[in-house]
N, C-alpha and C positions, 0 to 999 in steps of 0.2 A: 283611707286617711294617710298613708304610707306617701311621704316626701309630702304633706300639706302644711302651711305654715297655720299654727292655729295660736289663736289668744284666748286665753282664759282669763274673767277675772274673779275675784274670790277664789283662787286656785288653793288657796290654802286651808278654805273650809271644810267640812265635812262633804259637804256632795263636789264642792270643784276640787276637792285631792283625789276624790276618787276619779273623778273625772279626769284627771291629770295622768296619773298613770294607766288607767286606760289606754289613752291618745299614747301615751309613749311608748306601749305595747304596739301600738297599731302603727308606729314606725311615723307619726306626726312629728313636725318639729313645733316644739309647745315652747311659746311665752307667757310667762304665767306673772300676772298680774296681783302684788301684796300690797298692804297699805303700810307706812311705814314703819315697824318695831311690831308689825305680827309674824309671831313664830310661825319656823316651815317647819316643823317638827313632821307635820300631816306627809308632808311632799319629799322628805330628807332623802327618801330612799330614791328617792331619783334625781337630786339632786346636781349631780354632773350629766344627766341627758334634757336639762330645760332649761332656760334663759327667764332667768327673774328678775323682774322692773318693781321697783317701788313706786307706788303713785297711788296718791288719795285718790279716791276716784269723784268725789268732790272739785278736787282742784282741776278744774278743765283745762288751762294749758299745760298741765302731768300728762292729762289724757292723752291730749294733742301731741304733743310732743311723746307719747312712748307707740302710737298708732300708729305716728309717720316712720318711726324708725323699724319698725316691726312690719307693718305692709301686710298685715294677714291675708290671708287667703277663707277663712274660716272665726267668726268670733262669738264664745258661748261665753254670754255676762249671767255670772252668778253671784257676784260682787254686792247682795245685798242684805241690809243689818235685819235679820228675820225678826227680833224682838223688839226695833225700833217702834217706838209711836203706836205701842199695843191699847191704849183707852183711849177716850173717847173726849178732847177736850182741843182745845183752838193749840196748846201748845204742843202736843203730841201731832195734830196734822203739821205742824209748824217744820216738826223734828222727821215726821214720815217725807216730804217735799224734800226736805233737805238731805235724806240719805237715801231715798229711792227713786224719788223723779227726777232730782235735779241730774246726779250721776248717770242715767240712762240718758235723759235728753242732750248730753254733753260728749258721752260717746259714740252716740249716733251722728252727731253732728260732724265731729272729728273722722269718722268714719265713710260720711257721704263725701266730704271733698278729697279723699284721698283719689292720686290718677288714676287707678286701680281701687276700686273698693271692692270689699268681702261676697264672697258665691252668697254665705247669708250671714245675719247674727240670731244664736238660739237664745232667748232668754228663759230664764227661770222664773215663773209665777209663781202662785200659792192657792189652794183650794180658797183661803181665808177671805181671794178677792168675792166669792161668790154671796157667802154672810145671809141673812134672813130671806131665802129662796125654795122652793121645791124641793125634794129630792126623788132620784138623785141628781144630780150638778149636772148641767148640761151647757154645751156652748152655747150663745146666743140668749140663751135666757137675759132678763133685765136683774144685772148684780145687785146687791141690796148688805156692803159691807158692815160689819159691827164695829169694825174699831179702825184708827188710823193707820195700822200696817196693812189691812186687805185694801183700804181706800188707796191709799199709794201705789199699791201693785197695782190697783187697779186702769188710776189714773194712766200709770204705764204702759199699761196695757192700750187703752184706749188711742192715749198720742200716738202709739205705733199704726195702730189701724189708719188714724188719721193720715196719719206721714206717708201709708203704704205708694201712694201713684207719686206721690213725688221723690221718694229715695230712690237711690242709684243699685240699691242693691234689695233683698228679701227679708223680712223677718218674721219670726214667728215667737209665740211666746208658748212655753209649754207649763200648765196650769199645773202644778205638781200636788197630788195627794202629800199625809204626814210620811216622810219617809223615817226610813229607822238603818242602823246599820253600823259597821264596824268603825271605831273612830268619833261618834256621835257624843257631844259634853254629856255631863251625867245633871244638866240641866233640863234635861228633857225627860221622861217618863220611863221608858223604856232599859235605856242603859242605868238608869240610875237603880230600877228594880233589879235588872240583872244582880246588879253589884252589890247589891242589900241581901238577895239570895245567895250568892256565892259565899257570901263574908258571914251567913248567919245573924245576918241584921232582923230587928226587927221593921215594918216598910208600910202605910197604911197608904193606901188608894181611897183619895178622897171621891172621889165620883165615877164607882163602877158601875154604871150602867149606861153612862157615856158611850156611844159608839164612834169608831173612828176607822176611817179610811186609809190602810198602813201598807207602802211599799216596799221593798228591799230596797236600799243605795245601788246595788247590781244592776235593777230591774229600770230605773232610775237612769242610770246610766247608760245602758243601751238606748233608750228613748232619744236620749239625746242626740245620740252619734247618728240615729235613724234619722229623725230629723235634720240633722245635716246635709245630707248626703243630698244627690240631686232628685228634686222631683218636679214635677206641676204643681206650681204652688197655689192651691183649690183656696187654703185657708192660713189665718196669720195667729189661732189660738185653736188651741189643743189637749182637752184634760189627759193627767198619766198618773192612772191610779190603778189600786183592781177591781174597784167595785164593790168589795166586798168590806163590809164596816161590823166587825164583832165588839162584844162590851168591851170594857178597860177591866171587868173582872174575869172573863174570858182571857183574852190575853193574860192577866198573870198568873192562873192559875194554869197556862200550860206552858210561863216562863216556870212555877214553882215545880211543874212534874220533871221540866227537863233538866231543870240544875238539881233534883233532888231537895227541893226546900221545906223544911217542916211547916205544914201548914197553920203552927201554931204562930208563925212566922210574918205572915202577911196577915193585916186586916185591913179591911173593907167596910168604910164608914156606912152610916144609914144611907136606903135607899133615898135621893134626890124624887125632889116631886116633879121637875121641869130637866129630864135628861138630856143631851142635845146628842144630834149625830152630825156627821162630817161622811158626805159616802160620793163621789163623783159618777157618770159614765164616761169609758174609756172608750166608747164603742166607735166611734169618730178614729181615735188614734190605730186601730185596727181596718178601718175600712179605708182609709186614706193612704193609708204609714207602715200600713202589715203589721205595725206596730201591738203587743200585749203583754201584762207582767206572764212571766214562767213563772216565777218563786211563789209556790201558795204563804201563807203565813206560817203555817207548819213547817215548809222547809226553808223558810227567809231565817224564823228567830232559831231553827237546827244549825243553817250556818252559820249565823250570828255566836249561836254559842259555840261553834268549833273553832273559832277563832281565837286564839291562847292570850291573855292578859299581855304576855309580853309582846305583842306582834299588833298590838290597839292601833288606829290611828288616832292621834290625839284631839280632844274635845273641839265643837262649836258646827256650827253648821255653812251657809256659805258664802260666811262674810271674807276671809281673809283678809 
């Protein structure tokens, strides 16, 4: 990555901040893509080694105009609203089109006329494009999304494949398990129980026996950078998970052993009659990509919690 020019967008989310300083470790030069009046709080600490653009990523000549001035060489879109168009109704696909298709379809576009277009763009998927299917997730399988945010990734997904012989450049989508990590809003399950443990809250897990597919942001991040890099591009989607899906009561009772939490502390609703799981295989990203997570879950939520309240990066995932 050292002297590449790369774009990120959502760089200010949860997985594109991590993301961000990553690249800047790696001696990339990173423009990082916010949308207008969202905090870089995530990104601060790097803030004099990256070049930040404001631009809806809606507004397609934003796009156009910050793609031409930027000329990447490398561009990883994570620029999108994970909670957008989460049910199942004509106005939620309305809202999913509008903040995950349409933005993709407009920087791709932006990107193929450039006189120099990108080695590739990596995007970020979501297991959730997979939805009423086999397990575990496999590529290729016929998706079967439950709600308007997998249906839009999914969509995305698909135009890309379509687009693949006719763009000037490579792309690939990388189907991303739930990931978990430092800096994640406390709207999501995981950090929010941390933080109910550590404070001596009490914190009820409404559906433990849920299973779920959980990566590190670390593990997470590496995928990406691997898939960058130069390969034979065999394929244009790629799940990055571990495989391995434990309950939602599992995970907290070994968030409760590590923070010390009284287990009078956490409860655990009745058991659910219709549990669901979320589990992918990675085994593609490994055969292809060399690609696999290292951090078991044991040592993802150890790191997780050695990382000191005041050192967080701050809330959301990877919208920016």
């Amino acid at each position: 990555m050292e002297g590449s020019i790369c774009l990120v967008t959502g760089a200010a989310g949860f997985i594109g901040s991590h993301l961000t300083h990553r690249l800047v470790r790696e001696g990339a030069i990173v423009h990082a893509v916010l949308r207008p009046g969202s905090p870089v709080a995530r990104i601060a600490g790097d803030a004099d080694k990256i070049v930040i653009h404001r631009a809806n990523l809606e507004d397609r000549e934003a796009v156009r105009a910050c793609v031409e001035q930027v000329q990447p060489a490398m561009v990883f879109h994570l620029g999108a609203e994970t909670r957008a168009g989460t049910q199942r109704s004509p106005a939620a696909a309305q809202l999913s089109v509008k903040q995950l298709l349409d933005p993709l379809i407009g920087l791709v576009d932006a990107l193929d006329d450039l006189p120099r277009p990108p080695a590739v763009l990596v995007r970020a998927g979501s297991i959730a494009e997979y939805g009423n299917v086999p397990l575990p997730y496999r590529e290729g399988v016929r998706e079967a999304p439950q709600n308007a945010y997998g249906a839009g990734l999914l969509a995305g997904t698909q135009f890309l494949e379509m687009l693949a012989d006719e763009l000037a450049f490579p792309t690939i989508t990388a189907r991303l398990a739930l990931t978990y990590g430092p800096g994640q809003s406390h709207n999501f399950l995981l950090p929010a129980l941390i933080d109910a443990c550590r404070a001596g809250r009490d914190f009820e897990i409404n559906r433990p026996d849920d299973r779920r597919d959980l990566i590190h942001v670390d593990d997470v991040v590496e995928a990406l950078l691997v898939l960058a890099r130069p390969h034979v591009r065999t394929c244009s989607l790629v799940n990055i998970g571990s495989g391995f899906a434990p309950t939602m009561r599992q995970v907290a009772e070994r968030i409760m052993a590590l923070t010390d939490c009284g287990p009078d502390r956490v409860h655990f609703a009745a058991a659910q009659s219709t549990p669901t799981e979320l589990r992918c295989d990675a085994s593609l990203a490994k055969q292809i990509f060399g690609w696999e997570a290292s951090l078991s879950l044991e040592d993802g939520l150890a790191r997780l919690l050695s990382v000191g309240e005041g050192h967080h990066l701050r809330a959301g995932h990877a919208g920016g």
